[in-house]
C-alpha positions as CSV (number, residue, x, y, z in Angstrom):
1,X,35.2,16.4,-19.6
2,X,35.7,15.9,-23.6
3,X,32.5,15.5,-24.6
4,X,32.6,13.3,-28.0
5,X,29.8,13.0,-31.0
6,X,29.5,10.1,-33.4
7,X,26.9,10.4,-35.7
8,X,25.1,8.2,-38.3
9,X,21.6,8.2,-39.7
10,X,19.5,6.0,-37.7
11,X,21.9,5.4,-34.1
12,X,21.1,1.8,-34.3
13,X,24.1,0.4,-35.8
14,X,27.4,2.4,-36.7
15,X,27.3,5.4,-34.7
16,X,26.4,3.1,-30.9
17,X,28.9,0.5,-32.1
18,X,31.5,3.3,-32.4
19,X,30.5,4.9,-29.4
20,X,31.0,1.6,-27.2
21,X,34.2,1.0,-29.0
22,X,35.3,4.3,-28.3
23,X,34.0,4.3,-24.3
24,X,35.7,1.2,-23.9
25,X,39.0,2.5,-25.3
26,X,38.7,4.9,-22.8
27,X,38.1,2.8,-20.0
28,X,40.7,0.8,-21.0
29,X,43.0,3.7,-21.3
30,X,42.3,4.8,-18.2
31,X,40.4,8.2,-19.5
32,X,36.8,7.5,-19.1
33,X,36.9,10.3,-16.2
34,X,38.0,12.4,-19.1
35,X,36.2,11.7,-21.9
36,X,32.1,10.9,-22.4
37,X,30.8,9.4,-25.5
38,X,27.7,10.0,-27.3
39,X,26.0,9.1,-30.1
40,X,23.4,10.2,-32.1
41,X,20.8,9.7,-35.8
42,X,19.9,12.6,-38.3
43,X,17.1,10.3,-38.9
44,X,16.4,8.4,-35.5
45,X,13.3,6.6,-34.6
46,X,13.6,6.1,-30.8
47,X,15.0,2.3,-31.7
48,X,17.3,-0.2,-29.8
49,X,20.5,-0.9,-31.2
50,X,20.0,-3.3,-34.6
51,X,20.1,-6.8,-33.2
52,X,23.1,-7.7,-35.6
53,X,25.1,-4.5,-33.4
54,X,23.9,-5.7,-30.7
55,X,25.1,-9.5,-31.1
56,X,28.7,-8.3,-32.6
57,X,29.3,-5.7,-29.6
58,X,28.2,-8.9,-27.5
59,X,30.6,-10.9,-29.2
60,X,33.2,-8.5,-28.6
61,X,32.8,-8.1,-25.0
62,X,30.7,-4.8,-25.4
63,X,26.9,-4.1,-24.7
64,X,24.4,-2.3,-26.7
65,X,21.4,-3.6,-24.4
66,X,20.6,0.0,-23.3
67,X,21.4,1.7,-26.3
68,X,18.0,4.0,-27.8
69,X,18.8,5.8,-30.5
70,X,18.7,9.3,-30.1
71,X,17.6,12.5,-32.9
72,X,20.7,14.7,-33.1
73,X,19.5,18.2,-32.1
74,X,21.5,21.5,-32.1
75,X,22.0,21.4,-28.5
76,X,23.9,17.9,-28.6
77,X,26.0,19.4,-31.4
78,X,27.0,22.5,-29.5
79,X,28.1,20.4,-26.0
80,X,30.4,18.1,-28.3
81,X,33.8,19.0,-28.3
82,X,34.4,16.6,-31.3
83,X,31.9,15.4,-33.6
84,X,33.2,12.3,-36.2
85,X,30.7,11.5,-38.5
86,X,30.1,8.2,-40.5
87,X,29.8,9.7,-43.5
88,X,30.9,12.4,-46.0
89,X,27.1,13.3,-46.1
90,X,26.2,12.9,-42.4
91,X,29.2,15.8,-41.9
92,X,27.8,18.2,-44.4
93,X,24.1,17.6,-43.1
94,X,25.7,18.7,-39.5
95,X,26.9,21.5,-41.3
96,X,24.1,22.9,-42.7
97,X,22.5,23.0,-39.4
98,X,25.3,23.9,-37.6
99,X,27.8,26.1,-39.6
100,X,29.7,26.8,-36.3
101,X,30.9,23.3,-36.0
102,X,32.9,23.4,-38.8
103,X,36.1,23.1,-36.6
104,X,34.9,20.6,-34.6
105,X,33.2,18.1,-37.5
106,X,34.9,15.6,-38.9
107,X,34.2,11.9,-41.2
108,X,35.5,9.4,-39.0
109,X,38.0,8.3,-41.7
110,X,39.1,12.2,-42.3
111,X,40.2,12.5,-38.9
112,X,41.7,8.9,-38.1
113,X,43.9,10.2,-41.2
114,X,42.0,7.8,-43.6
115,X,39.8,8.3,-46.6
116,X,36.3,7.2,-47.8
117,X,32.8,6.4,-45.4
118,X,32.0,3.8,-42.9
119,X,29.5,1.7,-44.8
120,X,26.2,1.4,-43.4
121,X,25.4,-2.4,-42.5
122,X,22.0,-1.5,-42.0
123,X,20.1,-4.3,-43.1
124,X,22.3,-6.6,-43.6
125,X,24.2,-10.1,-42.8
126,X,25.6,-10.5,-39.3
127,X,29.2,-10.8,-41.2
128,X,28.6,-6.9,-42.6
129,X,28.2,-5.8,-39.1
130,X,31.7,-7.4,-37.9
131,X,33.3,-6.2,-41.3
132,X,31.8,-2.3,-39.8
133,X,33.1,-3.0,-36.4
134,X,36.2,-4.1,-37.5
135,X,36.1,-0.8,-39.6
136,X,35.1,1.6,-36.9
137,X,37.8,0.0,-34.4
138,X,40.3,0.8,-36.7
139,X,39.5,4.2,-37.2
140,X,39.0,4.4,-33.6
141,X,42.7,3.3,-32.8
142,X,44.1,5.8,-35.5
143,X,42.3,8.5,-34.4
144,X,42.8,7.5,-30.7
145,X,46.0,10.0,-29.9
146,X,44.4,12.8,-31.6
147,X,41.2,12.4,-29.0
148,X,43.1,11.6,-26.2
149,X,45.3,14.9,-27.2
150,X,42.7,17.3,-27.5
151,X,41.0,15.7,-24.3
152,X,44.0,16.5,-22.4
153,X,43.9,20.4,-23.4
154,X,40.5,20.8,-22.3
């Protein structure tokens, strides 16, 4: 299995609507056998998914209804085989706590091929959240052959 990381700060909006996105691409694809999706906060409070997240995955044919976010912790970063970040920040805070990742940590954007962070819709309007979504799908579907490439050398 190809065990792939998102992470954001709180795991209640970016990083679980990624990770559905992602699972469902896989499912989709055929590859969920082959590749599990996780997410996880540098900041997380044991929280659902934000209910804006959870309406526009719902909206999209995707559930966050189970989603808690989870703390990222050292182990979860050594049993990812990939590990996108949302950020430029959120990648070098991995870093410092895990120096080793280095080949394995990426921004979302930086490894889709794309510049700049996913912006954090935390807080806001219903349309931010479909403006991230739309976001993270797209960086999802560039990035898709690289995961599915590296999932099928594992």
């Amino acid at each position: 299995m190809f065990k792939v990381l998102l992470v954001c700060t709180g795991n209640t909006c970016r990083s679980p609507m990624a990770a559905a996105i992602l699972a469902d691409m896989a499912v989709q694809a055929g590859v969920a056998d082959k590749i599990v999706v996780t997410s996880a906060g540098l900041s997380a409070w044991q929280q659902p998914a934000s209910p804006q997240a959870q309406a526009v995955m719902h909206q999209a044919g995707l559930s966050l209804d189970r989603h808690c976010s989870v703390q990222l912790d050292l182990a979860q970063l050594m049993a990812a085989d990939l590990v996108l970040a949302m950020t430029i920040a959120h990648k070098h805070a991995i870093m410092r706590v895990a120096p080793g990742m280095v080949e394995k940590t990426y921004t979302l954007a930086e490894f889709a091929g794309k510049t700049g962070d996913v912006a954090d819709p935390f807080g806001g309007s219903e349309v931010k959240y479909h403006a991230c979504a739309q976001q993270l799908r797209q960086l999802l579907i560039s990035a898709w052959e690289k995961i599915v490439s590296l999932a099928g050398k594992k």
